[in-house]
N, C-alpha and C positions, 0 to 999 in steps of 0.2 A: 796424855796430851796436856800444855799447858798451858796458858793465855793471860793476858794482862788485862786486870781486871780495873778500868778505868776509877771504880768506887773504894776499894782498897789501895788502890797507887802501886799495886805489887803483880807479879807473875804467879800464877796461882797455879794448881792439879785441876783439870778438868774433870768433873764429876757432874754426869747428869744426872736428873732428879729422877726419868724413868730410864731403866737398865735400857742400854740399845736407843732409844728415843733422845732427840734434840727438837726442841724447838723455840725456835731465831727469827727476832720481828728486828726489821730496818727500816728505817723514814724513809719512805720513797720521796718523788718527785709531788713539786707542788706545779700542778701544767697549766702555766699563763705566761710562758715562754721557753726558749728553746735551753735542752741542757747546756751544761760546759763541764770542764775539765774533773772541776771540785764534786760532780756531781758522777763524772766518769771514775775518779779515785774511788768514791765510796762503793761505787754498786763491785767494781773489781774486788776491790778488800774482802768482798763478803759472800762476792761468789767463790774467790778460794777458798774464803774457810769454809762454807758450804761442802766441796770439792773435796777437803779435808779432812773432814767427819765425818762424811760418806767412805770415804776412805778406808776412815776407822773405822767401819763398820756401822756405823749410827743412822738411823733411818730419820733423816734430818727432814722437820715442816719449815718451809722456809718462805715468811709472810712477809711482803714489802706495800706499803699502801702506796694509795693515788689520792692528794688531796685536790679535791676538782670543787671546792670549793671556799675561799679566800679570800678579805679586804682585795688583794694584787689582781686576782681574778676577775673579782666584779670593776674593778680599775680598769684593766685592759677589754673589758665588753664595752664600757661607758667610751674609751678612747677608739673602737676600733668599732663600734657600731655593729657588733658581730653576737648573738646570745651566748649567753655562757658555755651553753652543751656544746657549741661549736667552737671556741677553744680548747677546751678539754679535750674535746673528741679528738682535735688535730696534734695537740702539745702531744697526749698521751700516745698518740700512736707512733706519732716521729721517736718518744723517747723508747717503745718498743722497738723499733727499728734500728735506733744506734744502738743497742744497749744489745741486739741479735747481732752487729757489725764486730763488739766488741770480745765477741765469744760468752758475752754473760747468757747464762743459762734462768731462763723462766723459775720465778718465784711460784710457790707449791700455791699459797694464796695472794691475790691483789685484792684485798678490799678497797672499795673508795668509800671517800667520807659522806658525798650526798645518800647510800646507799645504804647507810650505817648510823641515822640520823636518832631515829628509836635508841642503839645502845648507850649512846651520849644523852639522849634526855635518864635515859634510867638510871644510868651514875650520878649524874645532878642530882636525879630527885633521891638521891640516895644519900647526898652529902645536904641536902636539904637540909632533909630529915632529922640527920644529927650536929644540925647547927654547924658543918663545920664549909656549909656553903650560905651567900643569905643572898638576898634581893635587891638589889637598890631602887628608888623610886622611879626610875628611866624602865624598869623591866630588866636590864641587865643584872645576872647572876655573878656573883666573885667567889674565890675561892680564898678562906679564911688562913695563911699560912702561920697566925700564934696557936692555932686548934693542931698541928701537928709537929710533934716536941721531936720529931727526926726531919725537919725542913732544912737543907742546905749539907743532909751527910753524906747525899750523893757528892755535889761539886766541891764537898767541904770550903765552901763559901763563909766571910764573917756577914753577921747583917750588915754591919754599917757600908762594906764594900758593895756587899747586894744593892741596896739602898740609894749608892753614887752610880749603878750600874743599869740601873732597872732597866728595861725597854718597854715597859708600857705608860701608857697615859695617863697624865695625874689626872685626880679624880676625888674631890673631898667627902666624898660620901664612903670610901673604901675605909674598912676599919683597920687596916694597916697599908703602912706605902707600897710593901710586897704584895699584896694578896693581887690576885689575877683573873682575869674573864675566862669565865666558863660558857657564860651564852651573853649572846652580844642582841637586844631585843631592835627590832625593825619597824618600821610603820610599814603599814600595807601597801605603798607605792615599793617599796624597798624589797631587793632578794630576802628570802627569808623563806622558815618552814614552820606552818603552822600544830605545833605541840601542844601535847601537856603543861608547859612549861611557857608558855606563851608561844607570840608569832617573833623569830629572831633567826639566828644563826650562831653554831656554836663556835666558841675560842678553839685557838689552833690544837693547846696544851690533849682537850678533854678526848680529840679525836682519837689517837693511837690508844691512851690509855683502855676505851670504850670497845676500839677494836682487837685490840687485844684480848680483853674479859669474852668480847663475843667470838670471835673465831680462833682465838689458839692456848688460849689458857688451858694450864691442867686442872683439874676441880680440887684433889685434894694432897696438893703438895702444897710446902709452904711459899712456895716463887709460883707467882702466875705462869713464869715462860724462863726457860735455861739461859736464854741469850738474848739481851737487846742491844741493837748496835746503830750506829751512824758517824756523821761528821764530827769532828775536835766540836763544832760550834754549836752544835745542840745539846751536847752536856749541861752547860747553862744559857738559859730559861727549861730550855724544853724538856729537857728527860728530867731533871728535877723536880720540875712541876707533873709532870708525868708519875715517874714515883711516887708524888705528895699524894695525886688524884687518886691511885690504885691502891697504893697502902689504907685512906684513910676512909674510902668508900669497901672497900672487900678486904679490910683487916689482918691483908698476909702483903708482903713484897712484891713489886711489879715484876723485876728480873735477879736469878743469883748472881750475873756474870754480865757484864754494863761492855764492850768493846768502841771504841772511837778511832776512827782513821784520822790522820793528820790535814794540812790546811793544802793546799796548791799553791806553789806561788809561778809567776812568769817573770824568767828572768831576773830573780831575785827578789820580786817584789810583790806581795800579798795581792792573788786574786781578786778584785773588786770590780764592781758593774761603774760606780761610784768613781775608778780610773780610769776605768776604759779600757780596760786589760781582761774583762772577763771572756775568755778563749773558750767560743761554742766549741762543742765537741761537733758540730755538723763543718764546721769550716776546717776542725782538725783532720775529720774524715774526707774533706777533698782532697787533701793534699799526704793522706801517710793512708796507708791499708791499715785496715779497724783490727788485724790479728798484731801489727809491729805496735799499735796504741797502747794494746794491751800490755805486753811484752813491758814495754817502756815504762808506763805507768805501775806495775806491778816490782818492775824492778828495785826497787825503797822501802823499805821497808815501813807495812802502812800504819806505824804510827809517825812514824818522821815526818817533817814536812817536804812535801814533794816540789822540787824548783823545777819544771818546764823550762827547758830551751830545745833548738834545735839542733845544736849541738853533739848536746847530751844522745840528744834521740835519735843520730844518723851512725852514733857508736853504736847505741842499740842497737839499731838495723844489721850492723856487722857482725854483731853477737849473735844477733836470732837469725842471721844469712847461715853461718857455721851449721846449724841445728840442721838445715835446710838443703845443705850441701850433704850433709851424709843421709838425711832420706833420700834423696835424689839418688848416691848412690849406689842404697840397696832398694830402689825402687823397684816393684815388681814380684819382689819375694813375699810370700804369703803372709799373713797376719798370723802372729799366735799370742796367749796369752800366760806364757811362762812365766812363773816367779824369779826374781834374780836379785844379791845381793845390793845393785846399787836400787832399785827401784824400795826394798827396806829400809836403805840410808836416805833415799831423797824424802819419806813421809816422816820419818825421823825428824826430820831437819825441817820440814814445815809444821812437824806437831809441835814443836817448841816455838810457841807464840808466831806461826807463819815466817819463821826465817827465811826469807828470801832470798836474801846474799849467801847463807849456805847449799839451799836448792841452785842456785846458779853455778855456784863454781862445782859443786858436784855434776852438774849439766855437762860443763865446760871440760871439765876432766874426763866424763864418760867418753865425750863426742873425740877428743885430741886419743885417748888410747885406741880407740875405737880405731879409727883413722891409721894413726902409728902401725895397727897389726895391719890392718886392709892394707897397705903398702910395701908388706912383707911377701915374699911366693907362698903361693896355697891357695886352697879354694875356704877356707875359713867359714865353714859349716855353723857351728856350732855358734862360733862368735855371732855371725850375719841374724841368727836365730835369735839368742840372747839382746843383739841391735835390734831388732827389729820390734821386738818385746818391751823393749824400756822405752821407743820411741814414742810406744800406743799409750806407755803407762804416760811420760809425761804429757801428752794430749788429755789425756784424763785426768789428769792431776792439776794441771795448769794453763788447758787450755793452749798450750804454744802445737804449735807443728801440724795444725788441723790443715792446712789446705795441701794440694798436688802442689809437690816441688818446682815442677813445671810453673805451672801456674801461678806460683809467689814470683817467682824472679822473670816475670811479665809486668809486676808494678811500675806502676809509670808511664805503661801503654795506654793512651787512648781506645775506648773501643770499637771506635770506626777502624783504625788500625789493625787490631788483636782478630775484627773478622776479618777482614782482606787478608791478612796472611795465614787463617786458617783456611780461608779458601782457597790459594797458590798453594798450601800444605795440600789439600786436596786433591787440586790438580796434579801436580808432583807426583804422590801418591798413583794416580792413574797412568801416569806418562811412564813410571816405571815399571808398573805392570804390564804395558803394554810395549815395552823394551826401547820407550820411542828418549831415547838418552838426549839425545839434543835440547828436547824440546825438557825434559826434567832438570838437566841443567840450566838450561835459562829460566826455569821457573826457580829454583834456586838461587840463581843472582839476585832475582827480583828480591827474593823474600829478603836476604841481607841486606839488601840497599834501604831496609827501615830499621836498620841496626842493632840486630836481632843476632841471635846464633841457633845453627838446627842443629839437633841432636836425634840420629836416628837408631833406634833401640828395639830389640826382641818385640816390645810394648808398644810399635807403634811410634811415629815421629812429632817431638815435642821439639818446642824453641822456646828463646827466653832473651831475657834483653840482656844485647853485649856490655 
């Protein structure tokens, strides 16, 4: 398997540190509002590769936090007159919800940071110690970045461009213009947690690193963790400084293998709250089904930058309808779990740094032969077997093809709708058991006259939107 190793700038051999074992920390969500697209991108990216070294055999721990506590956070309690616990409570759970819409599968652990407060004091006082964190007369802790002679190898950043770039707050007590809050100290009217270390609240940087050393570090390899990953834009500040903390507090490397998914843009133009173009994924999921989001969003390869339109995305639809048309029609035929040459080619083709566009056209070609033979005479045994086999695998691989065929090509129905006409399916259903034809064909009219087509099959009668 290969991957592109955001720290080396190259495609590298995946090698993990325990034989069989992976373990993959991603920046979750920070919950003082609702997700969007860019935050939709990431967690997809990382549920297939997740998906994909499962694949390979690899018994992958696969840890994403929840930072539920944040400048933005206590911003939005002060504006919304709400306590903190109760946007978190709300943000985090909506972001479970889309995030179940989009086929992402549950991370092995979710630490949050209120809950993880302890491991962030015990790294501080760990860089204390060896001077390479100090105090300032406010109570606020910085983190010294001249004390560590590997600062900037992750982003391979110069200082002086650091320096024009910074995003935190000047501050003439800091012994360099780089170095960065590790605990931000609070007056007791103020959020805050009262430590070791004073009454404050910690910097963003100290969180992951903190939780990582506590819930998924290996004790004694030379990388805390095989994999850390997230957005293009946490590279720099955040995994850098991240890196800086871990390395310079526990004297080995945070991650061997650094992965970054690319930026979103809409319509051309760089996702921003700041334009007014930041596209909730809650507003995207009224209007497309959370399996076509996926599909679409996945479809780019996730270093690229991914441009949203809807365009783009209703070709999609026509791509992942194809998939859908031939479950449909070998619906009913049993599940099995055969091996077969193209399901070899398609983890092929995603072990080589999650190639997408070869996973698809391989898709594309399976579905088009597939089809070519089914339209031949024959009862095509073996084929229908071997289909039905690669269909489970790419469900499992990718996520696409999980719902009843039926059922996808109902998108777009209303569900005051969807039940009325399972109830006239109903009725129908009885009228012709009871041979009363008349009365099944007008239940029939009825059902078309909401634009709909029935399909009645060995399985039972299913419909779908004409």
């Amino acid at each position: 398997m290969q991957l592109y190793d955001s720290s080396k700038k190259e495609k590298v051999k995946f090698v993990s540190q325990i034989e069989g074992k992976v373990n993959l920390y991603v920046c979750g969500p920070t919950v003082y509002d609702d997700a969007h697209l860019g935050h939709a991108k990431s967690a997809l990216t990382f549920d297939l590769l997740r998906r994909v070294l499962e694949a390979n055999g690899y018994e992958v721990t696969y840890a994403r936090n929840v930072t539920d506590i944040d400048d933005k956070i206590i911003k939005r309690s002060k504006e919304s007159d709400k306590p903190i616990e109760e946007i978190t409570a709300f943000y985090t759970s909506a972001y479970h919800a889309e995030m179940a819409k989009l086929g992402v599968l549950p991370p092995t652990l979710e630490p949050k940071a209120t809950q993880n407060i302890d491991a962030m004091v015990e790294m501080i006082r760990a860089l204390l110690k060896k001077d390479i964190a100090y105090k300032l007369s406010s109570g606020d802790i910085y983190f010294d970045t001249s004390k560590d002679s590997a600062y900037l190898s992750l982003s391979h950043r110069h200082q002086a461009e650091e320096e024009k770039l910074q995003r935190i707050e000047c501050n003439d007590q800091k012994r360099n213009s780089a170095d960065f809050a590790l605990w931000k100290a609070a007056s007791k009217d103020e959020v805050g947690f009262k430590t070791k270390i004073g009454y404050g609240r910690p910097g963003w940087h100290i969180e992951c690193s903190a939780m990582i050393e506590k819930h998924l570090a290996y004790k004694d390899t030379p990388y805390a963790i095989d994999i850390h990953g997230g957005g293009a834009d946490l590279l720099f500040p955040h995994h850098e400084n991240e890196a800086a903390q871990t390395r310079c507090a526990t004297g080995r490397e945070l991650a061997k293998y650094w992965i970054h998914n690319g930026f979103v843009n809409i319509n051309g133009e760089k996702m921003s709250k700041s334009l007014g173009n930041s596209f909730f994924l809650k507003d995207a999921l009224k209007e497309y089904d959370g399996e076509l989001l996926r599909f679409y969003l996945l479809s780019t390869h996730y270093r690229s930058d991914f441009n949203f339109s809807t365009e783009d995305l209703e070709s999609a639809k026509k791509r992942l309808d194809k998939l859908y048309r031939l479950k449909k029609r070998l619906f009913g035929l049993p599940a099995n779990e055969m091996q077969t040459p193209f399901q070899k080619e398609l983890l092929l083709a995603l072990s080589d740094d999650l190639n997408i566009s070869k996973a698809l056209s391989l898709i594309d070609e399976f579905i088009a032969k597939t089809n070519e033979t089914l339209d031949t005479p024959g009862k095509h045994k073996n084929l229908k077997k071997e289909a039905t086999s690669n269909l489970a695998y790419i469900e499992k691989l990718l996520g696409f093809g999980v719902q009843n065929p039926f059922a996808y090509f109902q998108s777009g129905v209303d569900e005051a709708t969807k039940e009325r006409i399972d109830e006239l399916i109903t009725k129908r259903d009885i009228a012709k058991k009871e041979k009363d034809f008349a009365l099944a064909d007008s239940l029939r009219e009825e059902i078309l006259s909401y634009g709909v087509q029935i399909m009645d099959t060995p399985h039972g009668t299913f419909w779908e939107k004409a």
